[in-house]
C-alpha positions in Angstrom: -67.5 -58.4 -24.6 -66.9 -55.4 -25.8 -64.7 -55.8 -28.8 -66.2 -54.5 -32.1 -64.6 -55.4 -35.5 -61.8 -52.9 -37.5 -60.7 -52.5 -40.6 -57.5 -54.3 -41.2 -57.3 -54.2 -44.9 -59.1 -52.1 -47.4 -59.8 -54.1 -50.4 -62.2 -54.5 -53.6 -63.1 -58.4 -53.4 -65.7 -59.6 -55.3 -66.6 -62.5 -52.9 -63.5 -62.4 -49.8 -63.5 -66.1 -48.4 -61.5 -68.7 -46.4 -59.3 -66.7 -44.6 -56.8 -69.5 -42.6 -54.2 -68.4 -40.0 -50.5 -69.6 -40.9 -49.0 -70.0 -37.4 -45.3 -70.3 -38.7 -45.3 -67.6 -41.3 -47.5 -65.2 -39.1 -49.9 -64.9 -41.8 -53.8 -64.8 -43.1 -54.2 -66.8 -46.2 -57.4 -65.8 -47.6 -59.4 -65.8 -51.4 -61.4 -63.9 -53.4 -63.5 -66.5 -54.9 -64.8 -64.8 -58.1 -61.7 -62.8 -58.7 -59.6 -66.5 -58.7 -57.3 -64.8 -56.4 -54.8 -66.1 -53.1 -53.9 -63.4 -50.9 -51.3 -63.2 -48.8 -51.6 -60.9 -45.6 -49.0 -59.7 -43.0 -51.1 -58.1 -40.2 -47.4 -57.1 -39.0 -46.7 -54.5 -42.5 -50.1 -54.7 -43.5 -49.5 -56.1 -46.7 -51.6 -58.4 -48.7 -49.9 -60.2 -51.5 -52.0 -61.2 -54.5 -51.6 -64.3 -56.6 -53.7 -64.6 -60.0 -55.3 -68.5 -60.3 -56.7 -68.1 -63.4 -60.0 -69.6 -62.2 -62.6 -69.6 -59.6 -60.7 -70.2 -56.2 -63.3 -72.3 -53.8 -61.0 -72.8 -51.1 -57.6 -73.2 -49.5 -55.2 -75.7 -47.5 -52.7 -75.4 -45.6 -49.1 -77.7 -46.2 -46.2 -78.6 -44.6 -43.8 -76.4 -46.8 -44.6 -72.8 -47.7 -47.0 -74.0 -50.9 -50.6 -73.5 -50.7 -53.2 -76.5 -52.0 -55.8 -74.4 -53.7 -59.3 -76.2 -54.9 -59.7 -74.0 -58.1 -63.3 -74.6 -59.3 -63.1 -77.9 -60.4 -58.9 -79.1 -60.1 -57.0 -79.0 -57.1 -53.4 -77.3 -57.5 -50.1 -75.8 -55.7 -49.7 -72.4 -55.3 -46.0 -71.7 -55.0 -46.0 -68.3 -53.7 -41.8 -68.4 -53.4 -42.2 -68.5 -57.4 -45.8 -66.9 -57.5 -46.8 -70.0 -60.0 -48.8 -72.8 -59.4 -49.2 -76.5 -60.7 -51.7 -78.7 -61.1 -52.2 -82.1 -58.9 -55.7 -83.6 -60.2 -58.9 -82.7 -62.0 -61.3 -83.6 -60.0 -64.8 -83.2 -62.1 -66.0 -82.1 -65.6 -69.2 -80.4 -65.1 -69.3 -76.4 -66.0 -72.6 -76.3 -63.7 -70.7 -76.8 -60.4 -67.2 -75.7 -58.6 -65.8 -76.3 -55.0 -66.8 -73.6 -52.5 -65.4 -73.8 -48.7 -63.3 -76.4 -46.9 -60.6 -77.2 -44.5 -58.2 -80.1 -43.1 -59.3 -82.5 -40.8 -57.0 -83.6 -38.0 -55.8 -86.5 -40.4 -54.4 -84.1 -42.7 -57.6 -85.0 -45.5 -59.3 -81.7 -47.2 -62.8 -82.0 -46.5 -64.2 -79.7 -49.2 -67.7 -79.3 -50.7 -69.2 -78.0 -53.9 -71.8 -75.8 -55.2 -73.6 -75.0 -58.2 -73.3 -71.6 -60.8 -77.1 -71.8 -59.8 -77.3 -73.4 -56.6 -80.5 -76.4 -55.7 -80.9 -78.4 -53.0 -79.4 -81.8 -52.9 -77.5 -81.4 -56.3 -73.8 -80.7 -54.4 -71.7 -83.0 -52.3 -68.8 -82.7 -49.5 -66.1 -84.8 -50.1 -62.7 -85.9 -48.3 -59.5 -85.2 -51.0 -56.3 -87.2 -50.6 -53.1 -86.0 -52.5 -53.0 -86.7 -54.9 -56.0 -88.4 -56.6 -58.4 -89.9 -54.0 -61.6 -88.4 -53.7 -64.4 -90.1 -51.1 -68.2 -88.7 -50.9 -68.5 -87.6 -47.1 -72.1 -86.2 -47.2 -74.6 -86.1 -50.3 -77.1 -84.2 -51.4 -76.2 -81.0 -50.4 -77.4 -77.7 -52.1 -74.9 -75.2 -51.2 -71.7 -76.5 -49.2 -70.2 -73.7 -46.7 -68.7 -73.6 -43.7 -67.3 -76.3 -41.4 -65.4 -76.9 -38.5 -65.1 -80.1 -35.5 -64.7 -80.2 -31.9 -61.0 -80.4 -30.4 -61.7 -84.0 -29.9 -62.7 -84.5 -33.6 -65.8 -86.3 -32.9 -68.1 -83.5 -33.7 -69.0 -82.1 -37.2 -70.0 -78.9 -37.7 -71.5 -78.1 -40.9 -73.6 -75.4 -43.0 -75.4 -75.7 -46.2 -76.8 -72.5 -46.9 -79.4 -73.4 -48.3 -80.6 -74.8 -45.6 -80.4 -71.6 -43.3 -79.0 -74.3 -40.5 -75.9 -75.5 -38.7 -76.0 -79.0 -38.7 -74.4 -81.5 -36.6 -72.3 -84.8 -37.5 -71.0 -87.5 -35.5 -67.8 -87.7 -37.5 -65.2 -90.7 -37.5 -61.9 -89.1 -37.6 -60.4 -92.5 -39.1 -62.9 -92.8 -41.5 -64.2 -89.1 -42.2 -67.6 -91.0 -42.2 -70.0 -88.2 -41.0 -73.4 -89.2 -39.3 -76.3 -88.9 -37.0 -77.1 -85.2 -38.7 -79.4 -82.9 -36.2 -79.7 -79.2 -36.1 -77.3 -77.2 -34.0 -79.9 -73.7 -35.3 -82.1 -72.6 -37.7 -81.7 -69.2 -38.8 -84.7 -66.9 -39.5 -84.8 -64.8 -43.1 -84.0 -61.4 -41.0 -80.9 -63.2 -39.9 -79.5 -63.1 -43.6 -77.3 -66.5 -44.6 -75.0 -68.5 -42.4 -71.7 -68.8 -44.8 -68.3 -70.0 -43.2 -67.5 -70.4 -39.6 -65.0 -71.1 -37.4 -64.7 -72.8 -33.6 -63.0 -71.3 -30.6 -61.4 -73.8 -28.0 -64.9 -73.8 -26.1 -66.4 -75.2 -28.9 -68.6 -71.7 -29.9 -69.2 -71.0 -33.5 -68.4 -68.2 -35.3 -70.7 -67.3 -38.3 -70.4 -65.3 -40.8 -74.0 -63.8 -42.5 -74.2 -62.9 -45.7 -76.9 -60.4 -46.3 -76.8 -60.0 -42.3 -74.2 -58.0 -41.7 -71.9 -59.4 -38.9 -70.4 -62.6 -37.2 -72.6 -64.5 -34.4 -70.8 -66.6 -32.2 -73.2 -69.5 -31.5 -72.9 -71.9 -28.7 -73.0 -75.8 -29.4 -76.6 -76.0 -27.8 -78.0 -73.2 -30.7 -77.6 -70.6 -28.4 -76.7 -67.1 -30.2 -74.3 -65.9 -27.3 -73.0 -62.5 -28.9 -73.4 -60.3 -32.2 -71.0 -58.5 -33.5 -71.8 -55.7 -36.5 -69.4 -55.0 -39.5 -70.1 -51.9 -41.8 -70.8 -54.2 -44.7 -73.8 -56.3 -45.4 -72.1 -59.3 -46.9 -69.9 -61.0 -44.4 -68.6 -63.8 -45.5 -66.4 -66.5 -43.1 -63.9 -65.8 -39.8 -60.6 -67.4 -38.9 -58.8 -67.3 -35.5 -55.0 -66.0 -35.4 -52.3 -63.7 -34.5 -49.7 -64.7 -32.2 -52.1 -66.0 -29.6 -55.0 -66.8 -32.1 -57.3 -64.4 -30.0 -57.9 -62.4 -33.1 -60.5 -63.0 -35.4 -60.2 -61.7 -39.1 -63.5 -61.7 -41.2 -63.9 -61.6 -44.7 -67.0 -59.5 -46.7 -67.6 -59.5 -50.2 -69.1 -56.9 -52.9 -70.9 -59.2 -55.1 -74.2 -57.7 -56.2 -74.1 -54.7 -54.8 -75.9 -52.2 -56.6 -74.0 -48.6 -57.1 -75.9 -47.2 -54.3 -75.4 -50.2 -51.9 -71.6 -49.6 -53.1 -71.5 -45.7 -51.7 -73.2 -46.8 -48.9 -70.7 -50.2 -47.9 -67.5 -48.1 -49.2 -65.4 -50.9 -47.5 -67.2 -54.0 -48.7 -64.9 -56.6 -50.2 -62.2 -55.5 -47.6 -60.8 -58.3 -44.3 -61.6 -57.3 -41.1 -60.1 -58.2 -37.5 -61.5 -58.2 -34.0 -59.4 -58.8 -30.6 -61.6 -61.4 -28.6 -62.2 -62.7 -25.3 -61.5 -66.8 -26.2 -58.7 -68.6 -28.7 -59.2 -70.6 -32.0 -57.5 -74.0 -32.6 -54.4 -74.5 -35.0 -55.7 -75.2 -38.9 -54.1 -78.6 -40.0 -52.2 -79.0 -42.7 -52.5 -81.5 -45.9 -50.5 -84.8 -45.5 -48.3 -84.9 -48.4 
């Protein structure tokens, strides 16, 4: 394949994250983590509306109207970008060592979302399945640093990556029951491979990984197999999310975070989304059952 990511928007974001393709508004929803931002982005006018959380943004969901679920560090709200204000649904922990980080709908409409620590260690994190408005279910435990997931068309299949792990893992998952089991290792990465963060699946059930510290997506086949490379001109790439009209683009997000002054002049576009035209097609993101 000879497609090679381009710029698609120019941007400053401390840590870019959780981009998810809105198929009826013809937009990327995407975060900057750090920043507590939502973003808005119209590949169309190449615009990128900003909306202002207030706190640490971990991830984003999907709905059935035009409102955005966001999991802001340790609450989950609605972003009402009509309004541009938000409102809160349910606090869903009190501990200042930990915040959410990376998730996405299941097929039954549940955010699975996981957590991470200020100063991540193994097994101290969870994922967990949220329910509007209140209910919150452990789906795995003792995780050190929750990041990217995404299941098989048939929803049996679990894809999962806690970075500190440096692996994909594997779950038989129950779609009725979001009970996740029967973990083995998809891959293991090696240190010169920098740090699998979020992924996405294309409809032949390859992997597309994001490494931070690595400097571009892999797409990975179900066996472990790294099938393709692809390099971006930043070193922190961050997660991937299938759309466009025919969700055969992938758009990437990078981050800045840490970056020392000369790293900066070097990586001028780090922080910014990026988009590639592919060979394959993504799957439709969910949305949260109200």
């Amino acid at each position: 394949m000879n497609h090679s990511p381009e710029l698609a928007f120019r941007h400053n974001s401390i840590v870019g994250e959780g981009p998810l393709w809105d198929e009826r508004n013809k937009k990327l929803v995407w975060i900057d983590v750090l920043d507590g931002k939502v973003f808005l982005f119209d590949p169309r006018k190449v615009q990128n509306r900003e909306f202002s959380i207030g706190k640490h943004v971990g991830a984003v969901a999907l709905s059935n109207s035009d409102d955005i679920l966001v999991a802001a560090k340790d609450e989950f709200l609605w972003l009402h970008p009509e309004s541009s204000t938000t409102s809160p649904i349910h606090k869903a922990f009190d501990d200042e060592r930990f915040r959410f980080n990376d998730g996405r709908v299941d097929a039954r409409g549940r955010f699975i979302i996981g957590t991470m620590g200020y100063q991540p260690e193994p097994g101290t994190a969870a994922l967990y399945s949220y329910v509007l408005p209140n209910r919150m279910e452990t789906v795995i435990n003792g995780v050190g640093l929750s990041n990217g997931l995404a299941w098989t068309a048939d929803n049996r299949t679990l894809f999962y990556i806690d970075t500190l792990t440096s692996e994909i893992s594997r779950f038989d998952y129950d779609i009725e029951t979001t009970h996740a089991t029967n973990r083995s290792t998809v891959i293991k990465f090696e240190q010169h491979h920098g740090s699998p963060d979020g992924m996405t699946i294309d409809i032949e059930g390859n992997l597309w990984v994001g490494f931070w510290g690595g400097g571009c997506i892999r797409r990975i086949a179900p066996s472990g197999h790294i099938l393709d490379e692809f390099k971006l001109p930043v070193s922190r790439v961050t997660s991937a999310s299938f759309g466009g009209d025919t969700l055969s683009q992938l758009f990437i997000t990078s981050a800045s975070y840490l970056l020392s002054e000369r790293e900066l002049k070097e990586e001028p576009l780090a922080g910014s989304l990026f988009v590639m035209d592919t060979d394959t097609q993504g799957l439709p993101e969910h949305r949260i059952s109200s």
